[in-house]
C-alpha positions, 0 to 999 in steps of 0.5 A: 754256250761253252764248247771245250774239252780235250780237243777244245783247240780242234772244236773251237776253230772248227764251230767259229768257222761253221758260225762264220760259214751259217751266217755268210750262207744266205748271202749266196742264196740263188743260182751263181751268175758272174762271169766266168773268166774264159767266157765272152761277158754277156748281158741277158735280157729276157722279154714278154714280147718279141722283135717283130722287126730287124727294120728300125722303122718298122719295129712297134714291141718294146723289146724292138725298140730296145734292139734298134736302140743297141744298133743304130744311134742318132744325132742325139742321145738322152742321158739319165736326166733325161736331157740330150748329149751329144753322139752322132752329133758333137756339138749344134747352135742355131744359124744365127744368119737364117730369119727368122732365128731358129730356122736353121741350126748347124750341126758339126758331126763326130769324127772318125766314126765308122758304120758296122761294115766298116765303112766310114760315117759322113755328113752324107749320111745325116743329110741323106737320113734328114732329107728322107724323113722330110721329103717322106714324112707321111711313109716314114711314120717314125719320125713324123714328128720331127720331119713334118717341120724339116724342111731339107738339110745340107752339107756346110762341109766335111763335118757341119750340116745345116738343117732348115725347118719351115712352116710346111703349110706355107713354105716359109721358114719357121724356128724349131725348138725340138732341134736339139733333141732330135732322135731319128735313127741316122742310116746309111747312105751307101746301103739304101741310096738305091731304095725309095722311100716306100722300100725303105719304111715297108719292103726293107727287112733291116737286113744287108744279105751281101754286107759284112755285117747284116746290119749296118748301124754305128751303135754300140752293138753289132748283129752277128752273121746268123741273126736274121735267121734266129729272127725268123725261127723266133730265137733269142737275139745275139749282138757283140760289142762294136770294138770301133765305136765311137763313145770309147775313151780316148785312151781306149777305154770301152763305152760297154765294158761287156762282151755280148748282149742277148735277147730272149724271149719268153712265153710265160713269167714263171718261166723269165722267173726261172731262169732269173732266179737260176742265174741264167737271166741277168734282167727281166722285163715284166708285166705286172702280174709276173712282176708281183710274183717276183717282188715278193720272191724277192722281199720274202729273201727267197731269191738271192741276189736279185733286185728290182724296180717298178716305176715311171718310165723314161719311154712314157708308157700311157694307156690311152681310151680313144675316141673318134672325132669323125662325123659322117663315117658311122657309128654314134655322132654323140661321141663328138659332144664333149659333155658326153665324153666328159661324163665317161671320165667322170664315171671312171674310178681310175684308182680302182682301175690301177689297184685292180689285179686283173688290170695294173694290181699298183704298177701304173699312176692315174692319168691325166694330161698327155705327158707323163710326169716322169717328164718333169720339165714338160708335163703339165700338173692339173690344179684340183679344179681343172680335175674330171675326177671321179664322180657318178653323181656329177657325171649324172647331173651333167648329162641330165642337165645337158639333155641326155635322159632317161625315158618311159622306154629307155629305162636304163639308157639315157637318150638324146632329147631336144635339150641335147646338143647333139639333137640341136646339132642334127648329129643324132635324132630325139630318142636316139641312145646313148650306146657305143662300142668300144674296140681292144685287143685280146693280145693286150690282156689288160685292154679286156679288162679295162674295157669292162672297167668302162663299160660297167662305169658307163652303165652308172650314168646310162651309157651303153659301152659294148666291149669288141675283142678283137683276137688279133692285133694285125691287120685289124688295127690298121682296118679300124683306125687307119683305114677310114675308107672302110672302117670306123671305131667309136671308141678304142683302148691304145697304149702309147710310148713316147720320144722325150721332146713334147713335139713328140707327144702333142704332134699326135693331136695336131689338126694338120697331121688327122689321119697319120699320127691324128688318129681319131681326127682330133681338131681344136682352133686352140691347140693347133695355135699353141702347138705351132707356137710350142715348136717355135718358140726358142726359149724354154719357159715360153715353150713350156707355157704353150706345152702347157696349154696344148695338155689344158686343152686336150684334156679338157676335150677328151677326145684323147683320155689319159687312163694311167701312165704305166709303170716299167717293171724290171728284176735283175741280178747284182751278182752277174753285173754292177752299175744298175744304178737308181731309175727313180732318181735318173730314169734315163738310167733304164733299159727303155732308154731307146735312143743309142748310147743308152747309159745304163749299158755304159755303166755295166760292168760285169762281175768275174769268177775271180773277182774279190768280194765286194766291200760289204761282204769283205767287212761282214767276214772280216767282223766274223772272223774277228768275233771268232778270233775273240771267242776262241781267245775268251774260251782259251783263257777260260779254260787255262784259268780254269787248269790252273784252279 
């Protein structure tokens, strides 16, 4: 289209400049959130769950995790390949003096590291953290994991530690591969010397009431004066950058080059939508059904300059169906026959578990063994023949040929003949069915519909599996699973995040720790065996192969089931910060990086008022400018050659 005429000079700049302006427009849809320049520049990050602990042994929700994840460190920090580096500790070696090798390691502590109260960081503080956990380590639940081997730590001088592992069955010294990725949250000495054990881990709030600071870590945030209060009125959760930590640059350069960081939390995913399309939200963690809401927002190009992810996550979200190893405590002791249990995973069509919209709708992967495989350098991948997969027919079969059928009077349930092992186990009487119950939570949505997913796959094989909702989390949980005095469950759906060493996965199911972490009782000769060997053995391709065949086994037995390893689902903005880098190829590049230090906070950088276009904006208006320029010069010539005709 030609536009020309008398005012053809004034017409032509005037329509290149509204082109320029039309096509440069959608590139500015969504609410404007970067920082303005007289503002302090702060991260929002918006969750579904709550903080349900200023105490970082106590905290459960995910954003809890995060929040003592900002404030406190520990020796080491996980970076986005999921390896340990250095932080509170500069540098560890095993103490090549100590038999057997392994036994103990050296650790030398950074310098020059101060706590939030301005007190000064010591080797005092890593002893007196490691001594608690070991000399505690059924009341501080936590780090159970690491501590149970710990044996006591000790100071070398004023910046080495030495760490003794042992075998605590028999009390002599045992290596301990886990040493160099050893994530317990250091605390400090001068704020709890005066506390036991049991204060510290149940009575302690995390708050210092008479401290300069209400909580006193060395991490890279800070809790402002008013916090604890904002805890208790539900509100969002505010922490500053700490000037003093000890990750800046030598030349003084900041490791989190913003200023505040807020948590906020969210009834609803319409309304962390809201807020993140208006721009007042710079992240938003998801739960799948908001995060489909968002994702096609965001693909339909309705929402600007907003991005997303769902995938694997580096805090190993698994949703687990758990069944209790106890005999004699109630309930049906056919449980404990593993045909049984692997004929209801058999039964279970996973896939259609993760697709269903009720349940993950895509945002989760099948499971199988205990360590997801976002772990790569850990997780066991099963060969098509060590697969319980789907299959109703087989899953029948192998109930009928082991004794479990139906009768004249128990047409739709099978029941337990004189075939069976449970009847030659005198576990269970002849005739007796098979029906259990199957506890989940009514706060967990998803848990509700699962536990109809498995009883509907039970029904396909002659299996009774009766769903009980429990409407509330606490203190049901601890009556029905860790309190064996009075409770027992059958069966349980539980969701499981996890510490990047496999110590911290497969201690779970260790015979010796039943009743703490062992939830359900589990036990097996084998996997014990391979366990204690995994936490020995020093080299890593020998340490793989028991981690290996711990995962085997457990599988195998399904005492633990390994429904889906749930996906993160994240949203945020581009034009608030810059830095968010590729959870899909670095995972530890997340917010779920729980372990001080966290990567992705470090590579953030926020994006100000007067800051210049970035490059891909500058180019696309320097090509329209240049295409008008041509335009209007075509169009000038034009009309020139057209006057002098």
């Amino acid at each position: 289209m030609v536009i020309y005429g008398r005012e053809g000079r004034r017409i032509l700049p005037a329509f290149a400049m509204t082109v320029a302006i039309a096509l440069v427009a959608p590139l500015f849809a969504g609410g404007a959130a970067s920082q303005p320049d007289d503002e302090p520049a702060t991260l929002r990050i918006g969750f579904l769950d709550v903080v349900d602990s200023m105490n970082p042994l106590i905290g459960l929700t995910e954003s809890a995790k995060v929040f003592h994840g900002l404030v406190y460190d520990c020796l080491q920090a996980v970076d986005g390949n999921l390896e340990p580096v250095p932080n509170l500790a500069a540098a560890w070696e095993v103490d090549e003096e100590y038999e057997p090798l392994g036994s103990a390691w050296v650790i030398d502590i950074v310098q020059d590291v101060q706590w939030h109260d301005g007190s000064p960081f010591t080797v005092d503080d890593v002893i007196f953290t490691i001594n608690l956990n070991a000399m505690n380590y059924t009341v501080l639940w936590p780090s159970r994991p690491y501590a149970y081997f710990l044996n006591y730590a000790e100071k070398v001088d004023e910046d080495t530690v030495r760490v003794h592992f042992f075998d605590r069955e028999t009390g002599t010294p045992m290596p301990a591969a886990y040493a160099d990725m050893m994530c317990i949250p250091i605390l400090p000495e001068h704020m709890l010397r005066d506390m036991s054990a049991t204060e510290i881990a149940f009575m302690w709030t995390g708050v210092f009431e008479d401290s300069d600071s209400p909580l006193v870590g060395t991490g890279m945030f800070m809790a402002t004066d008013d916090i604890y209060q904002k805890y208790l009125d539900g509100e969002k959760l505010t922490l500053v950058r700490n000037p003093n930590y000890h990750k800046n640059g030598d030349d003084g350069s900041p490791f989190v080059s913003f200023d505040m960081l807020e948590l906020r939390f969210y009834e609803s995913n319409t309304e962390m939508i809201q807020e993140l399309e208006n721009g007042t939200l710079d992240l938003a963690c998801f739960d799948p059904h908001g995060f489909t809401g968002i994702r096609e927002r965001i693909d339909a190009n309705d929402t600007g300059a907003i991005c997303y992810y769902s995938g694997q996550t580096c805090s190993q979200k698994t949703k687990l169906l758990d069944i209790d190893m106890r005999n004699g405590i109630g309930g049906n002791p056919a449980r404990l026959d593993p045909i049984v249990r692997q004929a209801i995973v058999m039964a279970l069509n996973k896939t259609a578990m993760i697709s269903d919209p009720d349940v993950y709708d895509g945002l989760a992967d099948e499971g199988s063994t205990i360590i997801p495989p976002v772990n790569s350098k850990w997780h066991c991948e099963l060969a098509a023949d060590e697969l319980l997969d789907y299959d109703i027919q087989a899953a029948n079969d192998l109930l009928e040929s082991n004794g479990y059928r139906y009768t004249p009077t128990s047409q739709d349930v099978r029941v337990a003949t004189a075939d069976s092992w449970a009847v030659k186990q005198e576990l269970v009487p002849e005739g007796f069915p098979l029906e259990f119950d199957l506890t989940c939570f009514k706060t967990a949505p998803e848990d509700v519909f699962i536990a109809r997913l498995v009883s509907d796959a039970g029904k396909d094989i002659g299996v009774e599996i009766n769903p009980y909702v429990i409407t509330q989390y606490y203190p049901f949980w601890g009556v029905h699973v860790y309190c064996p005095v009075w409770e027992y469950y059958e069966m349980t759906l539980w969701s499981w995040t996890s510490h990047i060493d496999p110590a911290y996965h497969l201690f779970r199911h260790y015979s010796k720790n039943a009743g703490g972490w062992n939830d359900n009782y589990y036990s097996n000769a084998a996997y014990d065996d391979n366990f204690t060997k995994s936490i020995a053995a020093l080299d890593e391709d020998e340490r793989r192969g028991h981690v290996h065949a711990c995962q085997r086994i457990q599988y195998q037995d399904t005492a633990y089931v390994t429904l889906a390893y749930v996906h993160d689902a994240f949203a945020w903005r581009t034009d608030a910060f810059s830095g968010w880098g590729d959870c899909s190829q670095e995972p530890g590049t997340s917010i779920t990086n729980i372990w001080g230090a966290n990567p992705l906070i470090s590579a953030l950088e926020p994006v100000t008022d007067d800051e210049s276009l970035d490059e891909s904006l500058v180019l696309t208006l320097v090509v329209l400018a240049i295409a008008a320029v041509a335009v209007i010069a075509y169009l000038s010539l034009k009309r020139k050659a057209g006057d002098a005709s």
